[in-house]
C-alpha positions in Angstrom: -54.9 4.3 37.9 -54.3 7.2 40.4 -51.8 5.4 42.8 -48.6 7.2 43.2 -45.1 5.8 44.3 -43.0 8.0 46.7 -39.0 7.0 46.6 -36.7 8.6 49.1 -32.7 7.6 49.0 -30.4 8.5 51.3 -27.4 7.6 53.7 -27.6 7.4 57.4 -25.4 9.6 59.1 -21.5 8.0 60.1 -22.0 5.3 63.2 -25.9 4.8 62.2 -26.9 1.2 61.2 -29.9 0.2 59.1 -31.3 -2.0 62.1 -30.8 1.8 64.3 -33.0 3.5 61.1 -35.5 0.9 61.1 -35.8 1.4 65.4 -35.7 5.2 65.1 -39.2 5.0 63.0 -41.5 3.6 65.4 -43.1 6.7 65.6 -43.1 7.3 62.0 -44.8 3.8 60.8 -47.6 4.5 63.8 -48.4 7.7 62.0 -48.6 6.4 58.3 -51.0 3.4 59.3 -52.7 6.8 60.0 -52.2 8.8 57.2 -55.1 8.9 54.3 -54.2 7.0 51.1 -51.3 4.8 52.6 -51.0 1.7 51.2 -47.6 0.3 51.7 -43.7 1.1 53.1 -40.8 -1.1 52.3 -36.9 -0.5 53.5 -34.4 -1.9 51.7 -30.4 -1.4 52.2 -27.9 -1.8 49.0 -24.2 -3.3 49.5 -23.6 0.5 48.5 -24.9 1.6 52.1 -28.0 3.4 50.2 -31.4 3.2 51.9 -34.4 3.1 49.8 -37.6 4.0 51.5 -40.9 3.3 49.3 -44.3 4.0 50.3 -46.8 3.8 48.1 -50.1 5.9 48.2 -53.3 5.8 47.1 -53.0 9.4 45.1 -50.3 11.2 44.8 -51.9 13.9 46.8 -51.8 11.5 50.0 -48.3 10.9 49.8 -47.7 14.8 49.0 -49.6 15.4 52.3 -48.2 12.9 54.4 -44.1 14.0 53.4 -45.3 17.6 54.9 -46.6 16.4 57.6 -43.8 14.2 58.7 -41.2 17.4 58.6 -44.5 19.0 60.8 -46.3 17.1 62.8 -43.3 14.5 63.3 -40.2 17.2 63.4 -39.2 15.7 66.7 -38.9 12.1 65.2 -35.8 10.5 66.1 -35.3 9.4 62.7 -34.5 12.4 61.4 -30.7 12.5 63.3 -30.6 8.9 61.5 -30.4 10.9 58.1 -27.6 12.4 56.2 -29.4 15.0 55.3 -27.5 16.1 52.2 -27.8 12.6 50.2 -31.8 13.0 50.7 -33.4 12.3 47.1 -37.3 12.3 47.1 -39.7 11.9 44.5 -43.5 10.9 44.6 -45.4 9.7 41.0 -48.1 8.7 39.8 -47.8 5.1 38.5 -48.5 4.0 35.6 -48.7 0.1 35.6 -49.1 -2.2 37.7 -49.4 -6.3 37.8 -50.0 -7.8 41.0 
């Protein structure tokens, strides 16, 4: 199995809501329907205020390229200003089951 599972948390920065995230990636879901080896994204919110960002790729490779190019080719992205910065957490494996 060579898919991979890429996991970001994170905060949104004070006065941001989920539903202002969710509008400031427009830009950002265009460009992974693009992206080589994307398979999925899902965005969840905890009661904690945490967002969860999953994407999952068809190689682990794919999703490494794909989180350079999004602080690259999409560094203007207003979804950036959305993000505390400083509670990022990012992590991209390989998986290692699956049941559909």
């Amino acid at each position: 199995m060579s898919e991979a599972m890429e996991i970001t948390t994170f905060q949104l920065v004070k006065g941001k809501t989920i539903k202002d995230f969710i509008a400031a990636n427009v830009d950002v879901d265009a460009w992974l329907k693009k992206q080589p080896g994307f398979i999925l994204r899902r965005i969840c919110e905890g009661k904690d205020g945490w967002v969860i960002d999953m994407l999952l790729w068809k190689s682990a490779r794919d999703g490494q390229r794909a989180a350079a190019g999004i602080m690259t080719e999409l560094s203007g992205s207003p979804v950036h200003a959305a993000i505390d910065q400083s509670t990022v957490d990012w992590t991209i494996q390989p998986c290692r089951h699956r049941l559909s």
